[in-house]
C-alpha positions in Angstrom: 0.0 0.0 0.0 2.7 2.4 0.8 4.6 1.5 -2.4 1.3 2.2 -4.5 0.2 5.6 -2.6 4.3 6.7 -3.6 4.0 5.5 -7.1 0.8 7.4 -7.5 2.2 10.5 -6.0 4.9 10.4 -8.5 2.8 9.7 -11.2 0.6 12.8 -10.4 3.8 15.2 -9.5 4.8 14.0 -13.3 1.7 14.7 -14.7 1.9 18.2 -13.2 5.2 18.6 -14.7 3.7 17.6 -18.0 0.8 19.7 -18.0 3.6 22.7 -16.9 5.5 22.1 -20.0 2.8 22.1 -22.4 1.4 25.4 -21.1 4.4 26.7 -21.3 4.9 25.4 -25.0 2.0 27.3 -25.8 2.4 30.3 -24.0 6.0 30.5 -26.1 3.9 29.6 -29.1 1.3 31.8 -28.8 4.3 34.8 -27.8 5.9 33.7 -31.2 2.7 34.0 -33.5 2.3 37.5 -32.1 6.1 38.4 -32.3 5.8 37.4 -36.0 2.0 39.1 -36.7 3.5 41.9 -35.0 6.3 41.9 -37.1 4.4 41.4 -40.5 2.1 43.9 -39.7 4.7 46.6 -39.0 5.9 45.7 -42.3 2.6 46.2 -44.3 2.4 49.2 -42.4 6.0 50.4 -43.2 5.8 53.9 -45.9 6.7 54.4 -49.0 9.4 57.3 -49.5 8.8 59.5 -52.5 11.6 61.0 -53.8 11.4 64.1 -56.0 14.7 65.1 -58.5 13.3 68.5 -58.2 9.7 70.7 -58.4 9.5 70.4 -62.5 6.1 69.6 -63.7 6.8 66.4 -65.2 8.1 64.9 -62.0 5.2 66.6 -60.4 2.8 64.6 -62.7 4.5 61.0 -61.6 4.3 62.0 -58.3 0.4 63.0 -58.5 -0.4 59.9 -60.9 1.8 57.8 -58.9 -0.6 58.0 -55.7 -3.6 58.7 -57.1 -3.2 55.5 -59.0 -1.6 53.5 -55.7 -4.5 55.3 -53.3 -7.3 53.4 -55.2 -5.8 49.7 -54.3 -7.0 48.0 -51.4 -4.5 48.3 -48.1 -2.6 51.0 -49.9 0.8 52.1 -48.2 1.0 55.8 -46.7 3.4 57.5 -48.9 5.5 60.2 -47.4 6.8 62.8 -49.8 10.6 64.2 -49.6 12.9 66.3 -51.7 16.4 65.5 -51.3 17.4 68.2 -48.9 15.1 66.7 -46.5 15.5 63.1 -46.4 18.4 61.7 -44.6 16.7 58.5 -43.5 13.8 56.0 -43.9 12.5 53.7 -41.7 13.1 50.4 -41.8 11.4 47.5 -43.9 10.2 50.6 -45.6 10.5 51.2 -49.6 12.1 53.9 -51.8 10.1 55.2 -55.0 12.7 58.0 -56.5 11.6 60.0 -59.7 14.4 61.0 -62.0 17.8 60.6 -62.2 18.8 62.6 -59.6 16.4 61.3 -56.9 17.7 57.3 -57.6 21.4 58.3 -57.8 20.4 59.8 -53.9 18.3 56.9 -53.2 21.0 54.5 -54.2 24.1 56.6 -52.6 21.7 57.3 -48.8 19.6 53.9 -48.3 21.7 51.4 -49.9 19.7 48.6 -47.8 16.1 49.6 -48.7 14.2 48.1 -51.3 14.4 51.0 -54.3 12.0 51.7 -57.0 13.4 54.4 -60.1 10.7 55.2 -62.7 10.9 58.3 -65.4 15.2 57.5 -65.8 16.6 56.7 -69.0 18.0 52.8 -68.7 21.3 53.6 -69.6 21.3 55.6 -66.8 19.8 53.1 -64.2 22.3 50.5 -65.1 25.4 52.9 -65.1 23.8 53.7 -61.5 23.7 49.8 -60.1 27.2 48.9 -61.5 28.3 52.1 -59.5 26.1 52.3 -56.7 25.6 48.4 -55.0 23.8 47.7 -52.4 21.8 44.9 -50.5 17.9 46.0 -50.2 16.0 45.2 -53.9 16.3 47.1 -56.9 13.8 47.7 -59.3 13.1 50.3 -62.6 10.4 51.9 -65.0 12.8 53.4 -67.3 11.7 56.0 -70.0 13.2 54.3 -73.3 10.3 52.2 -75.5 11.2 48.6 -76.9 12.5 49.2 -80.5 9.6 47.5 -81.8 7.4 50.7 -80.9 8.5 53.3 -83.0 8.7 50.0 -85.6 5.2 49.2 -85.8 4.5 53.5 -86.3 6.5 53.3 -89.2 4.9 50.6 -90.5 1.3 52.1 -89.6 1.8 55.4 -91.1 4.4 54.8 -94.2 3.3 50.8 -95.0 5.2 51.0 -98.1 8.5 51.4 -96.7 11.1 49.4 -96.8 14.6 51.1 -95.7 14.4 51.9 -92.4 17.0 54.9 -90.8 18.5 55.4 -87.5 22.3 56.4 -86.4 23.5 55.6 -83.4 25.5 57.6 -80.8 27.8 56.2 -77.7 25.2 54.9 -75.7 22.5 54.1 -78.1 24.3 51.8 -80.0 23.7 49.1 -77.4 19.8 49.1 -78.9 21.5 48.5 -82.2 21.2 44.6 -82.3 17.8 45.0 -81.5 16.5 46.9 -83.6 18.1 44.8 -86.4 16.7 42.2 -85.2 12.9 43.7 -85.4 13.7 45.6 -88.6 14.4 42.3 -89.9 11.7 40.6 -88.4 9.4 43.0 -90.5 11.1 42.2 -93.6 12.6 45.5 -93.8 16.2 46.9 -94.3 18.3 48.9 -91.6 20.3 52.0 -93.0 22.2 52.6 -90.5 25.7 54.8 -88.7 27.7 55.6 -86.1 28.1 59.1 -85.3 30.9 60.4 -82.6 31.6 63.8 -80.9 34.1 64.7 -82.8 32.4 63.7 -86.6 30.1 66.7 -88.7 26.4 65.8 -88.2 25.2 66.5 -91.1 28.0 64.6 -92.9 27.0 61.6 -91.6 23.2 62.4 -91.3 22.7 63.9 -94.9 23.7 60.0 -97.3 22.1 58.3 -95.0 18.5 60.4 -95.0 18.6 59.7 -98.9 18.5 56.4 -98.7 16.1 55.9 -96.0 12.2 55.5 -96.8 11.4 56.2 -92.7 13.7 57.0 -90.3 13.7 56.3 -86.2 15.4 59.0 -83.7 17.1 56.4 -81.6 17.5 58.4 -78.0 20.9 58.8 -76.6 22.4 61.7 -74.2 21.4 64.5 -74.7 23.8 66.7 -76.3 23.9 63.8 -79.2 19.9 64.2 -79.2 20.1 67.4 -79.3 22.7 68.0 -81.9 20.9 64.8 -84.5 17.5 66.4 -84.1 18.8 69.6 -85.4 19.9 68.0 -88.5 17.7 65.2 -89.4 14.2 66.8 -89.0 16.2 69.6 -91.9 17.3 66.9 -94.0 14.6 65.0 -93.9 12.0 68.0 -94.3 14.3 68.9 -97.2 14.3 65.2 -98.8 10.6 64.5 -97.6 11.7 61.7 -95.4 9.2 60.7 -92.7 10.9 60.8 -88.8 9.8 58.9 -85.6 11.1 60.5 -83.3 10.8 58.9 -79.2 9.3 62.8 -77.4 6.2 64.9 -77.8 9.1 67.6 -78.4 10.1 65.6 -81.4 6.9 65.6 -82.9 5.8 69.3 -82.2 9.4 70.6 -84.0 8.7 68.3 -87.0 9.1 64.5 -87.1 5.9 62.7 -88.2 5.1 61.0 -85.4 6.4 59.8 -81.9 6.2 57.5 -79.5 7.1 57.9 -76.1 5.7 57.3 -72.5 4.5 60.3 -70.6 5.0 61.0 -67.0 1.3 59.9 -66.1 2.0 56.6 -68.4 5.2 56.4 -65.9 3.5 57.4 -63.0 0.7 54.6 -63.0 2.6 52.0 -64.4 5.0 53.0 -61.2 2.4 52.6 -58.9 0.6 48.8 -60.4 4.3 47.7 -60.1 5.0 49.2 -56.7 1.5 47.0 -55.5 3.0 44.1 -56.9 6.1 44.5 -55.5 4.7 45.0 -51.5 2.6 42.0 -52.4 5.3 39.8 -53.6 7.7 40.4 -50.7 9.3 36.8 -49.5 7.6 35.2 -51.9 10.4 33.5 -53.4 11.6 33.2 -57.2 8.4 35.6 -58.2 9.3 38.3 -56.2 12.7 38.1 -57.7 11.3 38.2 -61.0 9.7 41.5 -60.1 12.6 42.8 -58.9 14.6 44.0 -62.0 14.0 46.6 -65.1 11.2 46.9 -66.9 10.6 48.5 -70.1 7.2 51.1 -69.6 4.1 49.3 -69.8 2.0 52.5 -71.2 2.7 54.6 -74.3 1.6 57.7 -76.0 1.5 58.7 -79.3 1.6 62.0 -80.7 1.4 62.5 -84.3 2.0 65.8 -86.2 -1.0 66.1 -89.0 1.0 69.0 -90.7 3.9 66.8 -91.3 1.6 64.1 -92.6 -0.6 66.5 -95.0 2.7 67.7 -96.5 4.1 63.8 -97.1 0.6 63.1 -98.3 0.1 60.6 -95.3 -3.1 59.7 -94.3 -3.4 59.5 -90.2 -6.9 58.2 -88.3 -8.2 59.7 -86.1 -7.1 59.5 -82.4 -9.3 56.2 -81.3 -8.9 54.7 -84.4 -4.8 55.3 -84.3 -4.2 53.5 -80.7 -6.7 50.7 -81.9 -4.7 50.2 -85.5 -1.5 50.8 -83.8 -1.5 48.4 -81.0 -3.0 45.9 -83.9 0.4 46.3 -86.0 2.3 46.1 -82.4 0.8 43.0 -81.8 1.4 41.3 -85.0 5.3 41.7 -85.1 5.7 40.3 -81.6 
């Protein structure tokens, strides 16, 4: 009897025991869910930092797209607005949105471990920017420049008949060159192409090469080369009635048939659909890597001079019909 009344005394001390360790199993379990809710909601909640290059209406307009656009999704982020002379730190777990070239050449020199979004920046630029500027937070890009096979498929809308296709390449757009032979080829069409340097004359490299061109594409570089080409080509070609494409609304306005080009609200919503996906797809593995990177912009305008065209004798639809014919010749040489 004595031996039994010990062994169940030791038997209910052990149960005691027990029952203490699995309380406190799930007291630490229950502590750990609400460390890690805690955590992820402090996360969702984290800001967004805009970051301004300066007060110039265009970056104005990415900025007011940008959370207009981003306010009308469900659990939208606050977004805290900065110019660079004010910002000299972000919280953490939070995310960088810079506009322009100067504001993601800050972004990447001050917050080299937050996750960084550039839009409205040329891509030449972005990736001169990473090689230089490394970091360990995410990097991701809405650059400015249009897949060749944009200002492609206007050509092809506008001046069907053509079959020589223009363009001359400066120092950093000659990296698009491959490309665009590639599409141009793709269309059954001919490149006419050159090189042109700092130190060569414009338009003795511009002026043989418009003559044997039946369309020819402005290809965007820096831009003293843009500035110096445009000069030229939109005389020579106005002189040999030689249709441009240029890759700006300024393009189009000074002379060149048509353009194609994404505006700062094209920029600025595409920005903020990516920017959604990108808080959405954080930790999710090899998607949110995939989101992560550069990415041509999704949106496009086109502009279209219809004094240029009267005196080539080109007919243009009107505006509806244009985007609908347009995106149908787009879609056919992809």
């Amino acid at each position: 009897m004595p031996v039994f009344c010990g062994l169940f005394k030791s038997m209910k001390e052990g149960c005691k025991q027990g029952l203490a360790r699995n309380s406190m199993q799930r007291l630490c379990l229950a502590l750990l869910l609400s460390l890690v809710a805690v955590l992820t909601n402090a996360a969702e909640d984290a800001p967004v930092y805009l970051l301004l290059s300066g007060d110039q209406p265009y970056y104005q307009e990415v900025s007011a797209v940008f959370q207009q656009v981003l306010a009308q999704r469900a659990k939208s982020p606050q977004v805290l607005i900065r110019d660079l002379k004010q910002t000299t730190e972000v919280v953490p777990g939070s995310t960088v949105v810079a506009v322009g070239s100067k504001a993601s050449e800050f972004a990447l020199s001050h917050f080299s471990d937050a996750d960084i979004l550039s839009l409205l920046i040329p891509v030449a630029t972005w990736d001169e920017l990473l090689a230089r500027l490394s970091g360990t937070g995410r990097r991701a890009a809405v650059v400015i420049d249009q897949p060749v096979e944009r200002p492609l498929a206007m050509a092809k809308l506008l001046v069907p008949e053509a079959q020589r296709v223009g363009a001359v390449f400066g120092p950093v757009s000659v990296a698009s060159k491959p490309q665009l032979l590639r599409a141009v080829e793709r269309a059954s069409m001919e490149l006419v192409y050159a090189h042109l340097d700092s130190d060569d004359n414009p338009i003795g490299v511009l002026s043989p090469l418009v003559q044997k061109t039946d369309v020819f594409l402005a290809v965007a570089d820096r831009g003293v080369f843009n500035k110096s080409v445009a000069k030229w080509l939109l005389y020579l070609s106005f002189r040999q009635k030689v249709a441009i494409i240029g890759f700006s609304r300024s393009y189009a306005k000074a002379g060149a048939l048509a353009a194609v080009y994404s505006s700062p609200e094209n920029i600025g919503r595409h920005g903020a659909e990516l920017l959604a996906r990108l808080l959405n797809l954080k930790g999710e593995g090899s998607m949110d890597g995939e989101a992560w990177q550069t990415h041509d912009p999704q949106y496009y305008t086109l502009e279209v001079n219809r004094a240029v065209a009267a005196a080539l004798n080109i007919s243009v639809p009107d505006q509806q019909s244009l985007y609908r014919d347009y995106q149908a010749v787009l879609e056919s040489s992809q």
